[in-house]
C-alpha positions as CSV (number, residue, x, y, z in Angstrom):
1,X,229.4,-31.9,212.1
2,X,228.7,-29.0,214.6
3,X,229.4,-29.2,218.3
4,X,227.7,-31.8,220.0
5,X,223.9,-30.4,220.4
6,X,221.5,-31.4,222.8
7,X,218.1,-33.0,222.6
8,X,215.4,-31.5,224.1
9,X,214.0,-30.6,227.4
10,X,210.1,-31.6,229.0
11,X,208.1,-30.2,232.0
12,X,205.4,-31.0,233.1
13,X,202.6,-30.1,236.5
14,X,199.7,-31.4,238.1
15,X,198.2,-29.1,240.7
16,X,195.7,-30.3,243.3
17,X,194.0,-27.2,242.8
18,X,191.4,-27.7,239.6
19,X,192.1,-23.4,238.4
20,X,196.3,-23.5,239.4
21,X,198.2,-20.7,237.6
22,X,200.1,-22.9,235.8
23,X,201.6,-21.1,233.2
24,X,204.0,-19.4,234.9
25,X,205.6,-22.3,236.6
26,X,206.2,-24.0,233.0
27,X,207.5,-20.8,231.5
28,X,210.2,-20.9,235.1
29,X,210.9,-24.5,234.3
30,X,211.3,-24.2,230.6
31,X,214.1,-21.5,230.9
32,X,215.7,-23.4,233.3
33,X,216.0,-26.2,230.8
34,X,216.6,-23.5,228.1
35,X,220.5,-25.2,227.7
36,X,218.6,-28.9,226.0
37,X,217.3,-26.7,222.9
38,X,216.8,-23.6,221.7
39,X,214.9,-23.9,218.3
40,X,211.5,-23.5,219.3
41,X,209.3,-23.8,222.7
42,X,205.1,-24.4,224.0
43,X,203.3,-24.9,226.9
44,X,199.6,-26.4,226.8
45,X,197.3,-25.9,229.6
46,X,194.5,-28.4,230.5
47,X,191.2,-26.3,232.0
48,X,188.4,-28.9,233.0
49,X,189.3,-31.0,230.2
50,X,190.0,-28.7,227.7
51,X,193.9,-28.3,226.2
52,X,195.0,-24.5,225.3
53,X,198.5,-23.7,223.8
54,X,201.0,-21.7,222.2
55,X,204.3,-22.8,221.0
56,X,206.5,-21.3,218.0
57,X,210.6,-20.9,217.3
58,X,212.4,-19.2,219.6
59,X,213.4,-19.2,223.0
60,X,211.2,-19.4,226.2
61,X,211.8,-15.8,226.9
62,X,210.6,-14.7,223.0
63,X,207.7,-17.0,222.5
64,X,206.4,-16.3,226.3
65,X,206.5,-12.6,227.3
66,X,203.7,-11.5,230.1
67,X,201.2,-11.0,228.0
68,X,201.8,-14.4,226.5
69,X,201.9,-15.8,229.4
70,X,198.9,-13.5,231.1
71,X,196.5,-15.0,228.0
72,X,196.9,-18.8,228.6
73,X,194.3,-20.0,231.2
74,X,194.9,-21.2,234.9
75,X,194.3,-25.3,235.1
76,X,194.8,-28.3,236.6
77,X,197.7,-29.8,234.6
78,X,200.0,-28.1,232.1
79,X,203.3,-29.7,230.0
80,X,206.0,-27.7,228.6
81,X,209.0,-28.6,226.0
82,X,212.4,-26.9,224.8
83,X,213.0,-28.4,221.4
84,X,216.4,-29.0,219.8
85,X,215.6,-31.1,216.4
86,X,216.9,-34.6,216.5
87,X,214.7,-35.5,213.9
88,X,213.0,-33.5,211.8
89,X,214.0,-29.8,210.6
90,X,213.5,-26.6,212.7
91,X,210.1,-25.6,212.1
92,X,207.1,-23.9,213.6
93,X,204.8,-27.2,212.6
94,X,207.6,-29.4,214.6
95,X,207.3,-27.2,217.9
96,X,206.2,-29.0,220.8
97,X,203.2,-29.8,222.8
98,X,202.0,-32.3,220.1
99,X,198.4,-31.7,220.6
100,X,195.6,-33.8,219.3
101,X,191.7,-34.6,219.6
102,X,190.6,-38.1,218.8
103,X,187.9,-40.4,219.3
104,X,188.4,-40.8,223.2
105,X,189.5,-37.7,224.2
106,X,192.3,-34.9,224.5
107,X,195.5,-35.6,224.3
108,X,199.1,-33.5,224.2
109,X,202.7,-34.6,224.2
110,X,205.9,-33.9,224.9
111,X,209.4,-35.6,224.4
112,X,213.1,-36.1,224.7
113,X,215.1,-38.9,222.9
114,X,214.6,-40.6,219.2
115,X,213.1,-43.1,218.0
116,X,215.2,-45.5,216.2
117,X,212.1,-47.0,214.2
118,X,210.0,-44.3,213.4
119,X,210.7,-44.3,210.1
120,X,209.4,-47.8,210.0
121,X,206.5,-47.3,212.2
122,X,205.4,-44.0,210.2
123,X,205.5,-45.6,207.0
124,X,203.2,-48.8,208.3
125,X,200.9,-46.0,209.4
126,X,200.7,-44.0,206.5
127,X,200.0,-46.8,204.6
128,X,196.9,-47.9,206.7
129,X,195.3,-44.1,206.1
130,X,197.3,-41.6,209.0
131,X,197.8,-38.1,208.2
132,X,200.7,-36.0,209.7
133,X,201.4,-32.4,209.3
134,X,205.0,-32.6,211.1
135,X,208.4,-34.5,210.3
136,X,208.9,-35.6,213.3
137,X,209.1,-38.8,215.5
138,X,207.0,-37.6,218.5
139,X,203.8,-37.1,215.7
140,X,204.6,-41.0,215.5
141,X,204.1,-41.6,219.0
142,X,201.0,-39.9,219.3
143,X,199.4,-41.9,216.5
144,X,200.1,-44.9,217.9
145,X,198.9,-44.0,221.7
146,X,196.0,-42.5,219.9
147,X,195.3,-46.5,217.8
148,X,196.3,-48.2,220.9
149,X,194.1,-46.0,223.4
150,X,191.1,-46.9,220.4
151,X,191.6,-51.0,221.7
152,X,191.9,-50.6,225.2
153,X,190.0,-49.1,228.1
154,X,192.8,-47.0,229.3
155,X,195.5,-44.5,228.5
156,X,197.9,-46.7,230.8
157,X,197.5,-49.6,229.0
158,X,197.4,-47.9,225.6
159,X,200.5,-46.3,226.3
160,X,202.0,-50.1,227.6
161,X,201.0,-51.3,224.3
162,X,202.9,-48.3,222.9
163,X,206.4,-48.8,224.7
164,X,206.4,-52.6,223.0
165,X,206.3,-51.0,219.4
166,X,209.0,-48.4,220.4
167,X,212.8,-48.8,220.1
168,X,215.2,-46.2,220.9
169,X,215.2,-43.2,223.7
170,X,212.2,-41.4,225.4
171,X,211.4,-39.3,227.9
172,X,207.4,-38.1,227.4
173,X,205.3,-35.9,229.5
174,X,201.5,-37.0,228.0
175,X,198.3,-34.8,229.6
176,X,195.1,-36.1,228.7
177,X,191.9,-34.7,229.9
178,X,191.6,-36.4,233.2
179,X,195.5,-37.7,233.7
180,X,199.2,-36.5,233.7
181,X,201.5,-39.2,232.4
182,X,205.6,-39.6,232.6
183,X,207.0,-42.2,230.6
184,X,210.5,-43.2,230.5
185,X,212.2,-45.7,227.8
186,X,213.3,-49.4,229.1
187,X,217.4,-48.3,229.0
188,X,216.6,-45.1,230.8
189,X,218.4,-43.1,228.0
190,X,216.6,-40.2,228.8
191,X,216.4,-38.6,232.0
192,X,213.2,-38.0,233.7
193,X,212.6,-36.8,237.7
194,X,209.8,-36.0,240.0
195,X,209.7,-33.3,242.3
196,X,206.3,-31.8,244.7
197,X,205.9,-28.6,246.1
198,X,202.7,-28.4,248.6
199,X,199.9,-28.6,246.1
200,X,202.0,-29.9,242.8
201,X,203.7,-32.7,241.7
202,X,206.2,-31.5,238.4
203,X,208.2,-33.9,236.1
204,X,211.4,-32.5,234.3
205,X,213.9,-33.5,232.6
206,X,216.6,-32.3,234.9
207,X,216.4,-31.4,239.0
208,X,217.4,-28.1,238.6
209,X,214.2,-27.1,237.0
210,X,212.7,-28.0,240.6
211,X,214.8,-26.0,242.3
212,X,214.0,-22.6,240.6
213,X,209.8,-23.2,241.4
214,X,210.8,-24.3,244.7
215,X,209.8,-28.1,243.8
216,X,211.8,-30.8,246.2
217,X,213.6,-33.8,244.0
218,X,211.6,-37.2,244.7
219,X,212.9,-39.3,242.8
220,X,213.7,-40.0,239.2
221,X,211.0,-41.8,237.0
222,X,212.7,-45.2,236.6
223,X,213.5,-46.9,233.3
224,X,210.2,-48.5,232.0
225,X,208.0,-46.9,234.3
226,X,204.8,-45.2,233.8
227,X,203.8,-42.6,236.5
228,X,200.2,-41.5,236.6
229,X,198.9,-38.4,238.2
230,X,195.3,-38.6,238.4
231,X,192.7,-37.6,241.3
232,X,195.5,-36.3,242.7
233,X,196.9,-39.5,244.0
234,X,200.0,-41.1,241.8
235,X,200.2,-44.6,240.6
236,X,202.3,-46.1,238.9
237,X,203.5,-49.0,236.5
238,X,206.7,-50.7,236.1
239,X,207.0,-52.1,232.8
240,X,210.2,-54.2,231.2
241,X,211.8,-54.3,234.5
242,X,214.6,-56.8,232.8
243,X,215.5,-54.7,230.0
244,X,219.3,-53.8,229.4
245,X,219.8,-50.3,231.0
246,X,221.8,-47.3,228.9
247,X,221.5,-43.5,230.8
248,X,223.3,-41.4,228.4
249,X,227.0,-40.5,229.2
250,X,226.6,-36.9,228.3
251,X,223.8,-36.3,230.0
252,X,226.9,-36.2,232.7
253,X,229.7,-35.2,230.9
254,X,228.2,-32.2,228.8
255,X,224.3,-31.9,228.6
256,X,223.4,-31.5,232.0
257,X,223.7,-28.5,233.9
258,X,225.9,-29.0,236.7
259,X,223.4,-28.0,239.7
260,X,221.2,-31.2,238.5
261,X,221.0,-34.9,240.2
262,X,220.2,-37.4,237.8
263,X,219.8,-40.8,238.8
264,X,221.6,-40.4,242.0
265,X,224.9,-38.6,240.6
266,X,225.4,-35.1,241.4
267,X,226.6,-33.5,237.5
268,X,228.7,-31.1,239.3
269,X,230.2,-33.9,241.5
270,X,230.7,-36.1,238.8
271,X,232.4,-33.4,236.4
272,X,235.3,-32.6,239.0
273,X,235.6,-36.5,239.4
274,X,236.2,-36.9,236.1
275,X,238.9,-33.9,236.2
276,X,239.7,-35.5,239.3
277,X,240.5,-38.9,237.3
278,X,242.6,-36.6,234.2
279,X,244.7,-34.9,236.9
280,X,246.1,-38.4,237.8
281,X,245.6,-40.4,234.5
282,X,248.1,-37.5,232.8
283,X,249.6,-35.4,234.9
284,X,251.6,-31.9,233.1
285,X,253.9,-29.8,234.6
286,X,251.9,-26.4,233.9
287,X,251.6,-22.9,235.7
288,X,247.3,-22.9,235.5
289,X,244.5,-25.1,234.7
290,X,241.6,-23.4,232.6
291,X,238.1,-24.7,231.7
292,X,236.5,-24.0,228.0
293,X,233.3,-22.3,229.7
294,X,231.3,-23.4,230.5
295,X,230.9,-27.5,230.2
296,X,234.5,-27.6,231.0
297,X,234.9,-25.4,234.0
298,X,233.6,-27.8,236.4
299,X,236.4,-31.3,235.3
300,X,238.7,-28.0,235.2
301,X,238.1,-27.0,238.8
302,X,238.8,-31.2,239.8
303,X,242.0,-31.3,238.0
304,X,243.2,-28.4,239.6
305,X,242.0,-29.9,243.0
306,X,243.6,-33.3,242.6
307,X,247.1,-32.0,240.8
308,X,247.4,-28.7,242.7
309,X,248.2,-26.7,239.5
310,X,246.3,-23.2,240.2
311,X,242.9,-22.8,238.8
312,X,242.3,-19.7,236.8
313,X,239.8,-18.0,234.2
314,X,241.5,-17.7,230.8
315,X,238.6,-16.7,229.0
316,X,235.7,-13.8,229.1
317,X,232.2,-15.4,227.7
318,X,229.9,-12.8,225.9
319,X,226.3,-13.0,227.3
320,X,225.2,-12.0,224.1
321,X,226.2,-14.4,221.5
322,X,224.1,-17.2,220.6
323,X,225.0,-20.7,221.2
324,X,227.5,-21.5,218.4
325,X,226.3,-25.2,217.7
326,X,222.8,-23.7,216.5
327,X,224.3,-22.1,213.4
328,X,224.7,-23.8,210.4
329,X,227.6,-22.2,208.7
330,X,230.9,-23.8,209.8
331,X,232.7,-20.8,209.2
332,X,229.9,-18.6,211.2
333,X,230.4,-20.7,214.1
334,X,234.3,-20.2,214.1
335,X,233.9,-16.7,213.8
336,X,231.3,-16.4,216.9
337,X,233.7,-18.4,218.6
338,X,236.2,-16.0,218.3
339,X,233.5,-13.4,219.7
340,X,231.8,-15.3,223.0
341,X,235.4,-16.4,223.8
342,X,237.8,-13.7,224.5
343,X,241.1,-14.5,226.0
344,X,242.8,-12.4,229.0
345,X,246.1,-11.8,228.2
346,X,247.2,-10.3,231.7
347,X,246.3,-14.5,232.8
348,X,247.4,-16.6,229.1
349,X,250.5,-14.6,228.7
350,X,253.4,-16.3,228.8
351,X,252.0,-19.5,230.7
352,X,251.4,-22.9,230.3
353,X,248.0,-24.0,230.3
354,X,246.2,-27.0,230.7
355,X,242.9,-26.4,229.1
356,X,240.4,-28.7,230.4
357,X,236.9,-29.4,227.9
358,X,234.1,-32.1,227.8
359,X,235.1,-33.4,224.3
360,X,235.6,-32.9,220.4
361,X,234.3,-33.9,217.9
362,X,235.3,-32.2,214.8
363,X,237.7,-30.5,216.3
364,X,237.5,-27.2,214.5
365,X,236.3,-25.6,217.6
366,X,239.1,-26.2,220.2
367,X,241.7,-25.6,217.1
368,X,240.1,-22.2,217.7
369,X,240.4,-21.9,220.6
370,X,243.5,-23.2,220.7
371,X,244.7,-20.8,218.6
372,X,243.2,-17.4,220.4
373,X,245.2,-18.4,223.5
374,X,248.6,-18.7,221.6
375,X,248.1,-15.5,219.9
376,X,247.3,-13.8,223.3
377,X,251.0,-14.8,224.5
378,X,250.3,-18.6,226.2
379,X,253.6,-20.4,226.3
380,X,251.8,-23.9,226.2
381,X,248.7,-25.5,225.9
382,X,247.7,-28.8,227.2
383,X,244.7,-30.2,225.9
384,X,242.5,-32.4,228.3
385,X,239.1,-33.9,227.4
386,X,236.9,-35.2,230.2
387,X,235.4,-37.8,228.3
388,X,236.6,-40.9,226.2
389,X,237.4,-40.0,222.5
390,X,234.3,-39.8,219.9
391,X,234.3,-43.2,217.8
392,X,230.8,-44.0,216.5
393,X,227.1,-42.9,215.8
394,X,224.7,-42.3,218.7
395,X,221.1,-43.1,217.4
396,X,219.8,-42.5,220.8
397,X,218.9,-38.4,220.6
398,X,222.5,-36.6,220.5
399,X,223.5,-35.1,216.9
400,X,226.2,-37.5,216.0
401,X,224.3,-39.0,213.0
402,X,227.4,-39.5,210.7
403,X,231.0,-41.5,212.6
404,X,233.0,-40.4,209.0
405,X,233.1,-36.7,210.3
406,X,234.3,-37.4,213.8
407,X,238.0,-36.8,214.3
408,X,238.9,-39.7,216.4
409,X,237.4,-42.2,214.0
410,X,239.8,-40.6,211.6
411,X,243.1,-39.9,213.3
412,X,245.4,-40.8,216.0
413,X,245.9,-39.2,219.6
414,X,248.7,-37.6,218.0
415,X,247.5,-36.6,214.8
416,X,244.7,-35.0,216.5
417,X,246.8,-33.2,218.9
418,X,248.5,-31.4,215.6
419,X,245.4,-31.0,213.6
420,X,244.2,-28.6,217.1
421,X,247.6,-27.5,217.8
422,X,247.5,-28.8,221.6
423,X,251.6,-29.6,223.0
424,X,249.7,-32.6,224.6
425,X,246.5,-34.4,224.2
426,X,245.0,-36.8,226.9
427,X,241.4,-38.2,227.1
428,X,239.3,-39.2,229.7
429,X,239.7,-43.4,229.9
430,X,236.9,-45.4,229.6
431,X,237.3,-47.2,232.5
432,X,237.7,-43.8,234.5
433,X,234.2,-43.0,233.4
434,X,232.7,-46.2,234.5
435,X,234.4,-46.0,237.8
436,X,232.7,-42.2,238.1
437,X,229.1,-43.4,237.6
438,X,229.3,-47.0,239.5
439,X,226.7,-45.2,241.6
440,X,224.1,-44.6,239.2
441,X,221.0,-45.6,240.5
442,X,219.7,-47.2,237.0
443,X,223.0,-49.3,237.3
444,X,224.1,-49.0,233.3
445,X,225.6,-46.2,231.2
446,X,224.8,-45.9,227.3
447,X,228.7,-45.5,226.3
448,X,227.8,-46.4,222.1
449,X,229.5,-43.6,220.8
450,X,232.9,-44.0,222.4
451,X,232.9,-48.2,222.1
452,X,230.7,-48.9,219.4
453,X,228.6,-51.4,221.5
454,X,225.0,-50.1,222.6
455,X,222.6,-51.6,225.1
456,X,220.1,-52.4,222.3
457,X,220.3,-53.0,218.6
458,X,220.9,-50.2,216.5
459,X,219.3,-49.2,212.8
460,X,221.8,-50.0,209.6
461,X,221.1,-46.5,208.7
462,X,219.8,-43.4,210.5
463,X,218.9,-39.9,209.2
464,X,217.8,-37.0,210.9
465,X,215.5,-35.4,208.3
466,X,214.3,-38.8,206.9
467,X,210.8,-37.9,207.3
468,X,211.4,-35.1,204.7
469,X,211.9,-38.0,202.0
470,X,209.2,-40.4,202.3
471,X,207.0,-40.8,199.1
472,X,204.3,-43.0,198.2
């Protein structure tokens, strides 16, 4: 079990003007959602009908240099994805746009989430005659719009008919050759706003891939909605309106960057509320308060606020190291620890340090970390996690696929605070994090993985690379 990964990240743009140099724009958006995967990248651009694309492992910046970027034509619409793989393995075939022709048209896809039937759904398919070339579930969603838009008149309704065969979490950007779609899952698991410049209206995944093109945030797409951009007028429908709603907790607590909204909640705002909510929940006696950069800096800063201990940096973080949850080597990923994180010893030594971080779940990290800032001379460290403690499965999009290798499922409060060698161990309470996101303008919070109990059924069994195993 590595760190707690991220899904993936979807942008899309519908210009008023019918030659718009779009590619740019997307490439903008994309690195600004760079932080929801890093395995592989595309952007497909729709000229008077007609879908372009490039997409290949890597990140934005290495798949799309200038020239790239110069060679992809100007359009009306374009959609964009960051992938990291929830299911399916990290290959160039798996990259994102989907694109397809069929019968009816053009079509290309992107998407965040999992779906929790897909095995099902591909199986039924493959049976009945459907070829795929790629492991993954959004291939399954595009067959499916593709045999539903066969039996209806429109790509609205086709994709309608497509929510009521899907369970589990998506987000999906779909361009067609006439029409821009966003599509959001009933629960609203997936995040998914709108934002408009002068001549555009862009969908992403977060708001503050808006910001950096300049885009103001409308509004998010709502649970169960389908937006359509088309004759550049939107319209939109509102499907399972009485659905159970379930926005992902850790699209706040860790996910998110912190300059996005999302559903109504500023991420910054709510990360110092929850630090906010530690500071009083367990109070230390301690000379600074630290954050592990960077999803911890922010609860950090509100526990300093609210308990007055001084704030301080405790750590360097190497520009240059790779995200360590991407590699697959446990003991690769402790040693690149030990290289992005560098401790300063002129602030560590001889204090005591309350070291704020958004969670664990093996725990082999923060014992790490842990561990650096004892050896640089700290006199304590109190260990405070700005989220409730990691019991179960999520089958909704985050990496948490098996509950035997999370730490809390398998130890105490106290016998995880000795297993990391913390001097005290607190989490975030449950009802604290309610409390935070009362606000939330979807009015439900998926909070599976740290109760057990999910807005909507769950599978028996779930496996990320099931797709790999299927035989007939």
């Amino acid at each position: 079990m590595r760190k707690i990964n991220e899904e993936c990240g979807v942008f899309g743009v519908y210009s008023k003007e019918a030659e718009d140099s779009l590619a740019y724009m997307i490439d903008v958006g994309l690195s600004a959602l760079q932080h929801r995967g890093e395995e592989s990248c595309g952007i497909a651009i729709n000229r008077n009908g007609l879908i372009s694309y490039r997409k290949d492992l890597g990140l934005v910046s290495k798949v799309f240099p200038k020239h790239v970027l110069e060679e992809l034509p100007n359009g009306k619409m374009g959609i964009g994805h960051v992938r990291y793989s929830t299911t399916g393995e990290a290959r160039k075939e798996n990259a994102q746009p989907m694109v397809i022709r069929h019968k009816k048209g053009n079509l290309a896809v992107v998407h965040n989430g999992n779906i929790t039937n897909a095995y099902e759904l591909r199986k039924e398919l493959e049976e009945n005659g459907a070829i795929f070339t790629t492991t993954t579930d959004t291939e399954v969603i595009c067959h499916i719009i593709v045999q539903e838009r066969l039996k209806t008149k429109s790509i609205e309704k086709a994709i309608e008919n497509t929510m009521k065969r899907l369970k589990g979490s998506y987000a999906l950007i779909i361009m067609t050759s006439t029409k821009l779609l966003a599509v959001r899952d009933p629960q609203g698991f997936k995040p998914l706003c709108i934002g408009k410049t002068e001549n555009r209206t862009v969908f992403a995944s977060e708001s503050c891939a808006l910001d950096l093109i300049g885009a103001e945030l409308i509004r998010d797409v709502n649970p169960g909605e389908i937006v359509i951009m088309t004759n550049n007028e939107m319209q939109s429908i509102q499907t399972n309106e009485n659905a159970p709603k379930g926005l992902c907790a850790f699209e706040y607590i860790y996910f998110a960057r912190p300059d996005s909204v999302m559903d109504g909640i500023s991420v910054h705002k709510f990360r110092e509320d929850a630090g906010r909510c530690l500071a009083r929940q367990a109070p230390i006696d301690a000379d600074i308060v630290a954050g592990v950069p960077d999803s911890g800096l922010d609860a950090a800063l509100g526990f300093s606020k609210e308990s007055g201990v001084h704030y301080d940096m405790v750590f360097t973080k190497s520009k240059y190291i790779g995200r360590t949850f991407i590699q697959n080597a446990q003991d690769t990923r402790n040693e690149l620890v030990g290289l992005k994180l560098n401790p300063i010893r002129q602030v560590v030594e001889n204090k005591k340090i309350i070291l704020v971080d958004d969670s664990i779940v093996r725990g082999t990290t923060i014992r790490k970390i842990i561990a650096v800032l004892k050896r640089a001379g700290a006199k304590e460290v109190h260990l405070r996690i700005s989220s409730p403690a990691f019991i179960d499965t999520c089958y909704f999009g985050t990496d948490i696929d098996n509950r035997e290798d999370l730490i809390a499922n398998q130890k105490t409060i106290e016998e995880i605070r000795q297993t990391v060698g913390a001097d005290s161990l607190e989490y975030l309470s449950l009802d604290s994090l309610k409390e935070i996101t009362k606000d939330c303008n979807i009015k439900g919070l998926c909070t599976g993985c740290f109760t057990g109990k999910y807005p909507i059924e769950v599978p028996k069994e779930i496996k990320k690379n099931s797709f790999e195993e299927i035989q007939f």
